[in-house]
Structure formats: C-alpha cells, structure tokens
N, C-alpha and C positions, 0 to 999 in steps of 0.2 A: 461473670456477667459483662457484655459489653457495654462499655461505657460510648455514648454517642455527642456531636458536637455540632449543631448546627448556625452557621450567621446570618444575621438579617443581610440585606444587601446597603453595604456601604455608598454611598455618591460622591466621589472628587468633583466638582465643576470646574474641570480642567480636562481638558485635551487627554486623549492618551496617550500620543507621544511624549508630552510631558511628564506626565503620572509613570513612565516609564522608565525614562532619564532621571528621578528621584527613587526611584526603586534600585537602580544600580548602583547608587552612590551606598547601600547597606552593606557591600560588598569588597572585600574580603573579610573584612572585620568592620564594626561599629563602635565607637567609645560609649553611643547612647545607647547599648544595646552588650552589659558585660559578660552575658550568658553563653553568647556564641566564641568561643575561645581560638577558632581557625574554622580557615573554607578553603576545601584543596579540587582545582576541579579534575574530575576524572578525565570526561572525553567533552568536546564539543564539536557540533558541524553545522553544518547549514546547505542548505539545497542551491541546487544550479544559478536564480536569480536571486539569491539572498532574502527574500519574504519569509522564510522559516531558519531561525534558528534553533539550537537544541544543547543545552548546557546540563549536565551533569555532574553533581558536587557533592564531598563529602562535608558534613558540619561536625565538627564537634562540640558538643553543649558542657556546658558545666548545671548541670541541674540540681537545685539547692534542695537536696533530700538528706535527714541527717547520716551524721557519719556513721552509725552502726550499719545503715544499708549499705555505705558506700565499701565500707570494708568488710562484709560480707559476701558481696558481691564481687568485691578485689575490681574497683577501679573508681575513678577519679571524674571522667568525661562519658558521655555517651553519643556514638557515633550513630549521624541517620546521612541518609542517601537523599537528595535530594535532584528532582529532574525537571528542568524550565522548557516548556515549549510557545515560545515567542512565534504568534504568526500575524508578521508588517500588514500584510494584506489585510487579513480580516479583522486587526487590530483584538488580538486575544492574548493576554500568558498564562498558560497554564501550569499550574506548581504544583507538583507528587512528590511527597516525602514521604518515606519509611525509614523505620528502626534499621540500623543494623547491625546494635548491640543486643545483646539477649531477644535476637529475632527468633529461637526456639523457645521463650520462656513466654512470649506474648507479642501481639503486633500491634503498632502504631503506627493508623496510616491518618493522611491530611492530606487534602485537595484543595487549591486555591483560584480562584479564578477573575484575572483583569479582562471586562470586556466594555465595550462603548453600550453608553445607555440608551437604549431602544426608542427613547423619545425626545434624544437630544444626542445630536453627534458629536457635541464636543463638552461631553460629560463622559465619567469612566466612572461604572459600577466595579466595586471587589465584595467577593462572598466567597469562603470558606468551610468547610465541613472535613470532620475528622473522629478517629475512631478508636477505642481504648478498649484492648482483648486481653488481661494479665491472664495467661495459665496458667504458671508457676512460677512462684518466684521467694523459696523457700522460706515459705510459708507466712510472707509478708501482703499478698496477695491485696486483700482488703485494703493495707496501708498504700501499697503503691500506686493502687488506684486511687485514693483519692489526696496524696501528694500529686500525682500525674496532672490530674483536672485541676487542681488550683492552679500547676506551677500555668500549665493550659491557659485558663484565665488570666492570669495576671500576663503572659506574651502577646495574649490578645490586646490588651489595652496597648503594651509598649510596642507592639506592631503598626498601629494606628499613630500614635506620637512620634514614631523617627518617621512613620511617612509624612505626615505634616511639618515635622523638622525640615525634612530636608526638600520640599515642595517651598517652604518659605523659604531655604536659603540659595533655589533658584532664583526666586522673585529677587534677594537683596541681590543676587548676583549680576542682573538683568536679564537673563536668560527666563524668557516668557513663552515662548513659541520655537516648535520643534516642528518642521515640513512632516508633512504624511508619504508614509514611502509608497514608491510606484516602482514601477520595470527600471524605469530608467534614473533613480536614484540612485548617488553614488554608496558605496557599501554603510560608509558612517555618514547619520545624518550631518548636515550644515545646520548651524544654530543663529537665528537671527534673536535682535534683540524688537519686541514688538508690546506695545499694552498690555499685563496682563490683565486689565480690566474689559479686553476685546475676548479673552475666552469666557467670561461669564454670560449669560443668558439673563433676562428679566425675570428679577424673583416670582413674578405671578407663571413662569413656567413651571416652577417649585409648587406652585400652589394647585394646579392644574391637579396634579396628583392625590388630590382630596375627596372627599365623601363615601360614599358609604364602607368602601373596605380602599380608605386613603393610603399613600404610599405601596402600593402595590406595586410592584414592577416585577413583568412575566410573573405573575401570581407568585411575588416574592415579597418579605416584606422589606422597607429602605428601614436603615438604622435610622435615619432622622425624624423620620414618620412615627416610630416607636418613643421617641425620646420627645416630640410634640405635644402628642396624643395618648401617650400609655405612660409615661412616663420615665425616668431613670432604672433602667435595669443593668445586671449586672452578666456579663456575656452569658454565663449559663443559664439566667434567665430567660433573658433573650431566645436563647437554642429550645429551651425548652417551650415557650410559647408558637416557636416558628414551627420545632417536628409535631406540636400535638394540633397544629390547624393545619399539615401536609396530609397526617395522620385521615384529621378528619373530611379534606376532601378527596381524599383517596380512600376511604370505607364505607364514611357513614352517608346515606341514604335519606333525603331532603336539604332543608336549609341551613347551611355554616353560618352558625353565629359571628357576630360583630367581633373583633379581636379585643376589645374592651372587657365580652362576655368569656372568652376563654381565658382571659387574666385573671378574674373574676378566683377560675375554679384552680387556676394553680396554684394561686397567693391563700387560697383555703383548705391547698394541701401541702403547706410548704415546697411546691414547685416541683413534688415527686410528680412523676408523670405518670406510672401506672395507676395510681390512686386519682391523680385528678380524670384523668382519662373515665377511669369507672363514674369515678361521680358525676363529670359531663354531659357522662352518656343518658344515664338515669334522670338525668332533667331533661332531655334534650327529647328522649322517647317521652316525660310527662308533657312537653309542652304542647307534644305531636299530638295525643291524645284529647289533651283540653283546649286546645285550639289560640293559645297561650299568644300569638304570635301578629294575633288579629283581633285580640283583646280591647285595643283603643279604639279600634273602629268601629269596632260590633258592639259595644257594650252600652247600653240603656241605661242611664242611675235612675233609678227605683225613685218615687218621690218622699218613700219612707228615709232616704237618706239624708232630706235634709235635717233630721236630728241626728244624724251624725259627727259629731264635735271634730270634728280635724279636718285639714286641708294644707296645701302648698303655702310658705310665706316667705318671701324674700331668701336671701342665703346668708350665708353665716361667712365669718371674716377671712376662711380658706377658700368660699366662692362656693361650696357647697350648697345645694340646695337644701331647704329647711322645711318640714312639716314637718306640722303642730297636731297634736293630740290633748283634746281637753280630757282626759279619760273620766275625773271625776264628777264632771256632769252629764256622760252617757248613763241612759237608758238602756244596758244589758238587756236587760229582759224581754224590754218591749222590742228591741230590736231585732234580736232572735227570733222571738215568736212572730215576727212581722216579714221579719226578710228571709229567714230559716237560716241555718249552719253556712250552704252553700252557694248561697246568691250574699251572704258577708264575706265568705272568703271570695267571691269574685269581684266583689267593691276593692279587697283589700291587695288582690293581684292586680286590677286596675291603678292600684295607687304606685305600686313598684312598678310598674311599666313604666304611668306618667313619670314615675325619681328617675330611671333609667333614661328617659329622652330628657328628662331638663340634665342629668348632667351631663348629655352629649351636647348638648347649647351651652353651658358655662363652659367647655370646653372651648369651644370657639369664643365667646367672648372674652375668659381670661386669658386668652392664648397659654394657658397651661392643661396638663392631664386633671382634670375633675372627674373622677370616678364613682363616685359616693355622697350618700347626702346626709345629714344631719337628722334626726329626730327629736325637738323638745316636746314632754310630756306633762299634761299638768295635772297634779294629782289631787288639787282643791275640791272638795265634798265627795271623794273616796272613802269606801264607809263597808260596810258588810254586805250590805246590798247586794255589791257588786260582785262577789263571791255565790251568787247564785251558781251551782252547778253547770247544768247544761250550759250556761254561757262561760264558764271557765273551761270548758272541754273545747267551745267553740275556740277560745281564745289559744289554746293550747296546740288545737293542728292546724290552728294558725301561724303559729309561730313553728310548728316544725314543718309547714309548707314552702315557709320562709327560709328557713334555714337547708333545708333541701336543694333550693332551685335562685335562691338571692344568695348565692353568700360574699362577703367583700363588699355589700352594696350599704351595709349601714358604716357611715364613719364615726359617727360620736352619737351616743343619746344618752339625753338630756332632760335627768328627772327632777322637778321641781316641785313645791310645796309637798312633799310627800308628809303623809298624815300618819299617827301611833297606829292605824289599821295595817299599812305599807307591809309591814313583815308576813304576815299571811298570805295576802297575796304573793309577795316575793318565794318568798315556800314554796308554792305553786309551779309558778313558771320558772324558775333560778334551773331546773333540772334539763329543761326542753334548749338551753342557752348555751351553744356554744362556747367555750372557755376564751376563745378568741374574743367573740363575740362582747361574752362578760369583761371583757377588761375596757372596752370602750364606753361604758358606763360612767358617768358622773351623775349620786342622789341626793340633791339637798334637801334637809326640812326645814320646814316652815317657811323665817323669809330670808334663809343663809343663802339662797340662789340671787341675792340683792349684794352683796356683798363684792372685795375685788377678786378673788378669784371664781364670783358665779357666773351669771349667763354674759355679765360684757368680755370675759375674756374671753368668748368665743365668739358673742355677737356681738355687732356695735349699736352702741346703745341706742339710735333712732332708728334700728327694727328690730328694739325690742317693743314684743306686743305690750301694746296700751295696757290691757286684762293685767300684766306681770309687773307695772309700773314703769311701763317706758316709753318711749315717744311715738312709737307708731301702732297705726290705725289697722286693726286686723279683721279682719272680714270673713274669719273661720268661723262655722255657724256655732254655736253655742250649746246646742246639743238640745235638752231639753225631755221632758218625758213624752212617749210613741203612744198616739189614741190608740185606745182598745179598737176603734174601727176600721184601725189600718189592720190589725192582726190577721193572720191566715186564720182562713176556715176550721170550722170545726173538727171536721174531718182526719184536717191536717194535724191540728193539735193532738188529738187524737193517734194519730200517727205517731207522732214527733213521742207524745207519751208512751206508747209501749216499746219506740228503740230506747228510749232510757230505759225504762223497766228489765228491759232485754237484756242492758248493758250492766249499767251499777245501780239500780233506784232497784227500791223495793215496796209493795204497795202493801197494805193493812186497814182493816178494815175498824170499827173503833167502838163500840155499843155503848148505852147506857148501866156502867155497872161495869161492864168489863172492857178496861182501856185497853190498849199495847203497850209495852214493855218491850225496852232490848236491855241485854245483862251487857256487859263489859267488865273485862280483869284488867285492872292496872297494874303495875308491878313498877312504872315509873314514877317519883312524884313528882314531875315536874315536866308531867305528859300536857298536850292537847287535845280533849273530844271535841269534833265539829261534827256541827250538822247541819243538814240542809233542806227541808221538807217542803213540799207541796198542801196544803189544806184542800182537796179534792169535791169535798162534799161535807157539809154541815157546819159546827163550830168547833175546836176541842182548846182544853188547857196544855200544856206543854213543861213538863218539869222534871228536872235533872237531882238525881236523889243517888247518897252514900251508903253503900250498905256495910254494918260492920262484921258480918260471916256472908258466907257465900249461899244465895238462897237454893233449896232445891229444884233440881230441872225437872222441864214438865214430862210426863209422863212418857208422849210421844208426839216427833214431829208433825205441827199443826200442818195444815196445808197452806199453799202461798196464800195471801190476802185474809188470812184470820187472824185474830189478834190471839198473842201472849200474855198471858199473866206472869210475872217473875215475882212480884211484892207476895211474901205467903199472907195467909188471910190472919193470921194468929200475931202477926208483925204487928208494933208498936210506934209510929213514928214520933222520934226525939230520943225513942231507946234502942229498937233494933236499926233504926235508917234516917237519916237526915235528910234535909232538903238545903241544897250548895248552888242552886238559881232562884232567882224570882220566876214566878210561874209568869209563864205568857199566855197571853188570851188569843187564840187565832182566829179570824173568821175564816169563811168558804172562801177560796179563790186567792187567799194571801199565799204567800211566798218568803220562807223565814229561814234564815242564813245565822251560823251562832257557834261560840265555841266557850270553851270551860279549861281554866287552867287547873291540874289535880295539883292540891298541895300536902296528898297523902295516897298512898297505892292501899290498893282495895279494889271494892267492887260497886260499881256505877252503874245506875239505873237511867236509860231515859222514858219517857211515860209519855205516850199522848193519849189524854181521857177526855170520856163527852163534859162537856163545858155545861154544865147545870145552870148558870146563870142568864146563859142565854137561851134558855127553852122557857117558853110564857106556859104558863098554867092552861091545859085542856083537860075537859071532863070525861074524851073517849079514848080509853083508853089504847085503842087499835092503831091510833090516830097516833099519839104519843110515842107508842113502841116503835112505828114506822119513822116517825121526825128523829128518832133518837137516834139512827143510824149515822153512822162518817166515815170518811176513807180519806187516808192519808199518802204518798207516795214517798219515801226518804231517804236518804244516803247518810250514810256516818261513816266518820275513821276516826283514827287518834295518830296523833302524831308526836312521835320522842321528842324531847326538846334539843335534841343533837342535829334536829332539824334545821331551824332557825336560824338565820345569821342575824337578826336582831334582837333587842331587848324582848324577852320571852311576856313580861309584865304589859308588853305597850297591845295586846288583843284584848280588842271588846266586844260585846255580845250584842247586836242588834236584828232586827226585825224590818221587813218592809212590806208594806200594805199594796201589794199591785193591784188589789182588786180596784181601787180608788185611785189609781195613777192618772185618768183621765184628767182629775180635777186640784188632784196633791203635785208639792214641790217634793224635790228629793228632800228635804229638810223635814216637811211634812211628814212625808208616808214613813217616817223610820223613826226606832225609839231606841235607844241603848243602855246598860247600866253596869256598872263595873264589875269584875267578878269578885265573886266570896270564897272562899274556902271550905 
C-alpha cells in the first residue's frame, strides 16, 4: 500500500532571498539536525546568466529503526539522492529526493517546494508532499512502513525548527536583507545590513486571508490558518485533512464543505482516510438530498415548538457553546403527535446547524479552534411517561441521524438531576451511542451536579441556569404539556397508527368476557417485561399475572386484532397463577408505559380485560353488547438484566393519562407504584 504525505502550506514573512540564505546554512551537515550523517555533492551547474542553479547530493541518513532491521538488512545509513533546483529569477527551490538504498525493495520520493506568496512578495510559501511504496522488504513490510511515517513526521517538525534556527540567527547576525537577483547581479549576492522589521507586512495582510475557506492560498491550505482555526495537528493530520479536501474537489460533485466539517469526519475515524472518505461521502449525498445546507434559512419553527424545553445558552468555560435540554418536562407525546417524527427531526437538524455557526463565531471571538458545543441535559420530572414508544423510536433515529452526519460536534454532555427511572431510558438509547461519543458523558443524580466537581467545573457559576441553582437567568422555554388542539388530524393519526402497527405495535381487540392475553417464558429471574399500550376504544383493567406450569396453547392462530385467551377456564387464582402488579384501570385514549422486574422464571401473563366498573347498568341488552367492545394497540419485550448499566431495583411502573393532558401537569396525569414479586 502506498503510503502518502501531504503539507499544508507553510508562510515565512520574510523575503525569499533570505529564507534561502538560511536554508543553506543546513548544509553539509547540522548539529540541530543528527540524523543527516554527510552530504556529498555529486554534480552542480548553472546556466549562462546564473538565475538557475542545479545541485545534486547524496545524504546519508542514520534512521532510528531498530537494530534487527538494521542488521538484516546489513547496513547502518541509508542513502537518498537529493536534487535542488534554485531558479533567482522566478524566486522558486525545488527539492527531489529519492531512495537510493533498497530502491528495488521500495521507493521513497519527496517534493519540496520554496515559492513567493501570491499575495505578498516579500513572503515565501514551503509545501512538501511525499510518497512511501515498501515492496519488499523481507517480510518486514508493514513494519517499515510505519517506522518510515513516524521517523517522516517527526523530520517534519525538526525541518521547520532549524529553519527558524537559523532564520533567527541571521537576524542576531544583522543580516536582514539579501538583494533580489537580476541579469546584472554579481554571481553571489551582496549582503546588506537593513531592518528586519522592514520585511514584515501589517498583520491585517495576515488577516485578509479569512473567511469562509480562510487561509487558502492557490486553494492550498497555510499551516497557520490550520493551527488558528482547526487547531493543533499533527503533520500526518494535517496531510490527511489537506488530500481528502484535494480529493474532494477534484471528485465530488456540488458543494465542499467548510474545512471545520472535514475535520469533523477524520477525527471520527481516527484520521483513516478511506473510512472517513466513505463516511463523508454518505452525509454529504444525505445533506444533498434534504436540502440540509439551506436549513437556517428555509426553515419555519412550528409554533407547537414553543413547548419545546431547550434552546442556546451562553457557553461553557472552553468557550463552547451550550444548550440546554429540559427533557423531563417535555411533552413526548404531545409533541410527536403534534409535529410528527419528521418536522422534530428537522427542529433538531435546525439546532446542529445553529451549534455549528455559533462555534464558527466563538471561534473568532476566543481567537482559538471551537469546534463543538456542550449539551447540559435536565432530567427533573423524567418519569415512564416518557418511555412512550413511538416517541422513543422518534428519539432513536434521532440520534442516529445525529450520529451519522454531526460527529465530533458534541464536546461534553451534560446529564443532571437524573431520576431512579434514568436506567431504562439509558437501555434504550446506550446502543445507538457511539463509544467515542459515550465517553463524553458526565451523569449526575439528584443534586451531586451541585457539588466541585459538577456543572461549575465546566461552567462558571454565573451561567449557571437559575432552574439549576445558579446565578443566571435562562430564558429556555420550560416545555410544558402540547393542547390536544395543536395535534394533527385525524387522518394523520390514523396514519401515523398503522406505521406502528406495521412496524412493532400490535392491535387487539378486548370483549366483555373475553380479555387478551399474551404468554411469555422467562428463564431469567432477574429479567425485565415492558410495555407500552395505547387504550384505542373503551375502558380495560390491565394486569400482569405468574403462572406456575405452562398454560395450553390455543388451538389455532387467531387472526390479527382478536383477542387470546391464555388463563385456562379450570385455573384458580392464588393456586394455579398469581397476580405480581397492581391492576391498572385505563381509560379510552390513555397512554401506559410500565415494566416488571421477574424475581422467579416461569411463565408471565399480561391481560388486558373489559373494565366492568366502568360500564353503568343498561336494561338493552344490544346496547350493552355493543359498549362492551375495546381495542387496544401494544408492544412488549423483555429485557435480560445484562442489559442495564444501572441498579436493576431503581425501574418503576407508571401510567400517564394523555387523554386529560390539556388540563393535567405531568405530576398530575401520572401514578406509579413499586414492583412486587
């Protein structure tokens, strides 16, 4: 595999006949520099009027690979070829070097280039690129490529420090100004002594080179612009973000992302390039598709958004931008059913665009790279509720929308007051989380995000929000429960109901006399059954029963939407089957979310039957038969307790009343009660 080498473009703001006269002082040997062992030169000449020189040299390298390679290899140094071509005129050096040790085993070539910068003539750009082919090289292959690329990197760095060595120990010298050759220059320059503070330029020339793809030169990028703006990288970084934006305007088809955004996808694939490349690409055709690009201009917020609990708030004390998410007093439900799956995921694309331009502005103002923002999360009045299904699926290719097309863009989040519910939730989504991702996590309970190492060690305590106990005034909305009269249409609902059904829901129909039943085998005890049910039509009781042998199956598969009987009719309850929940009364229109810890394997009944107590006494009986009808729509799993990353004991079983959400608090519409055995 060839190994590739690309460099941003360096800027001396110095002259190039300067910058030249300290490039020669490298030569024959360097003390700052102990790798190069001799330089012999082979030929040199120069044309008619001396504008062209042409040096050819051999280097010997001592390259610090261990000694089994060296004496495998039977030698000590390794010889490259080296060829300068210096042209006065057009102020250019070009530098070719090649192997010319084991140049049948593999080739190593390297192209250097001093030229004057295109927007300032008494600045001097150098940019390098180089290239690593091992064939063979008994059967070290793998190794020597990548001893070769470190020893690579780390010349790069000390290539840059003897040139600035020895650039300042012109200055100490007084040697500041070297004439620019002409026809009628003598062969060696004359050296005057002159200000070096006369070859600098007004740093707002420097700045010129800003905005939207800054530091650019001949659609190159400058090392200083990377080191401004993107941050500290490490030369192969560097190479690597410079060929996969060459890559990309030389292939792909539309608009090159910000170099911010290509950083993005290397540092999310540890800086492989064929991997970031894929994954690049794959957002870059999603963004084309969803129009992702023009998101902040086109997009309308919905006025059901203002119960949406989160928003922007100040930044955090690496200059990070911060939103805030109150999660536990969103309204899931109502907001799903009000804004649908897809007009929340494009609130929630709306919100990483807006993170992505605020930290191109903290960039400019902390005059540092801010590439990522903070997320604190508040988990206060999280509750089962919020475990409704279809809004936990919403919330799921959420986050793998996220994780798709943002990655690198969360820096820290930031969970606080997390509640004994927290773990089931976490179950949930822990799987859709990048491992990267996961490690930036910090979750406190209760009020240990109060504490020194909670929210002030990231945030300073006058923004922290007021809500949290801290000095500043927050102005994120509060969330609150979505009128039934914002809801979509019937229609819709309707819609939205049979893609669930489609998907995991399953609907059942409920009589008087003869409830539903689902069987379930446990074989773990220290499983979790959940569920998640819709009350469709009518009223029913809801209740979770143990059975102690396995009842007989029925005879044959009912059809979708009929009910099951599992309880046989000859069964005893207290002797053949127990009851291990409190029964729940639902009405029409509720919405009930619940789980059960097994603290015995067996076999588990769940039941939903006509509610007898809520049917009033009628004398026709036609009348009666027809009210006795319900339908239910529900999802169940169970989950091994090898699930869990927390305390298995801390899930409770609660219910929420949406049908009453118009006029209830979330405290209100919801009842809970510990589990039984």
């Amino acid at each position: 595999m060839v190994q590739k080498y690309q460099s941003p473009v360096r800027v001396y703001k110095l002259p190039f006949e300067l910058v030249m006269l300290a490039y020669e002082r490298r030569f024959p040997t360097s003390p700052l520099m102990p790798v190069l062992v001799s330089t012999t030169i082979l030929s040199e000449e120069s044309n008619e009027d001396g504008s062209i020189h042409i040096v050819e040299r051999r280097c010997a390298i001592d390259v610090e690979i261990p000694k089994l390679l060296k004496k495998v290899a039977g030698i000590n140094y390794l010889n490259f070829i080296q060829r300068n071509t210096l042209n006065r005129q057009e102020r250019t050096l070009r530098i070719e070097t090649h192997n010319e040790s084991f140049s049948n085993r593999g080739a190593i070539t390297e192209t250097c280039l001093y030229s004057v910068h295109p927007e300032n003539e008494d600045w001097t750009c150098f940019e390098q690129n180089a290239s690593l082919d091992v064939r063979s090289f008994f059967n070290f292959e793998s190794t020597v490529e990548k001893i070769a690329m470190k020893q690579y990197a780390n010349s790069i760095n000390k290539g840059k420090h003897i040139m600035e060595f020895h650039l300042k120990e012109l200055e100490e010298e007084g040697i500041t100004h070297v004439p620019r050759w002409s026809p009628s220059s003598p062969p060696l320059p004359a050296l005057s002594s002159l200000s070096i503070s006369s070859t600098h330029t007004d740093a707002s020339q420097a700045d010129s080179l800003k905005g939207n793809q800054a530091g650019v030169i001949d659609d190159k990028l400058d090392a200083d612009y990377i080191k401004r703006y993107l941050g500290d990288l490490t030369p192969l970084q560097e190479s690597c973000l410079i060929r996969l934006r060459q890559w990309l305007q030389e292939m792909h088809k539309g608009k090159i992302p910000r170099n911010e955004h290509i950083l993005r996808f290397l540092r999310a694939r540890d800086f492989n390039m064929e991997k970031a490349r894929e994954f690049l690409c794959q957002s870059l055709t999603w963004r084309k598709q969803h129009q992702v690009d023009y998101l902040l201009e086109n997009w309308t917020s919905p006025q059901v958004l203002d119960y949406f609990p989160g928003g922007w708030h100040h930044h955090d004390g690496d200059g990070r931008p911060v939103y805030i998410l109150r999660l536990g007093q969103m309204d899931i439900k109502g907001l799903v059913r009000a804004l649908g799956e897809e007009s929340l995921l494009r609130h929630v694309l709306s919100v990483c665009e807006e993170g992505l331009r605020r930290c191109e502005e903290n960039t400019q103002a902390f005059g540092r790279p801010i590439s990522c923002w903070t997320c604190l999360v508040d988990l206060e009045g999280l509750s089962m509720r919020h475990l409704w299904r279809p809004g936990v699926k919403a919330l799921l290719r959420i986050i793998e929308v996220m994780e798709a097309n943002y990655p690198e863009t969360l820096g820290r989040m930031l969970i606080v007051r997390a509640p004994r519910v927290f773990p089931v939730l976490w179950t949930l989504v822990r799987p859709f989380i990048d491992e990267n991702t996961h490690k930036k996590f910090s979750i406190y309970a209760g009020n240990s995000y109060q504490g020194p190492g909670g929210l002030v060690f990231y945030v300073d305590q006058e923004i922290v929000p007021d809500f949290l106990g801290g000095d500043c005034a927050c102005d994120v909305p509060e969330g609150g429960i979505v009128p039934r009269s914002m809801y979509r249409t019937a229609e819709e609902l309707d819609e939205d109901r049979r893609l669930w059904t489609e998907t995991i829901y399953q609907t059942a129909g409920v009589l008087k006399g003869a409830p539903h039943e689902l069987l379930l085998e446990i074989t773990d005890a220290s499983s979790v059954i959940t569920w998640d049910f819709d009350v469709c039509k009518g009223d029913i009781a809801f209740n979770v029963y143990h059975a102690k042998r396995c009842p007989q199956p029925p005879r044959n598969d009912p059809p979708v939407g009929i009910n099951v009987q599992v309880i046989e009719k000859s069964w005893t309850l207290g002797q053949d089957y127990d009851i291990v929940e409190s029964t729940l009364a639902c009405t029409e229109g509720e919405s009930v979310q619940g789980s059960h810890i097994t603290q015995r394997p067996g076999f588990y009944i769940l039941q939903w039957k006509f509610n007898n107590n809520s049917l009033p006494c009628v004398d026709d009986m036609l009348a009666a038969r027809t009210s006795h009808k319900c339908e239910v729509m529900y999802y169940t799993e169970v989950l091994g307790s090898d699930h869990f990353t927390g305390s298995i004991a801390s899930l409770e079983t609660s219910h929420s009343g949406f049908s009453q959400l118009g006029s209830a608090s979330p405290s209100q519409s919801q009842s809970s009660s510990r589990h039984s055995g």
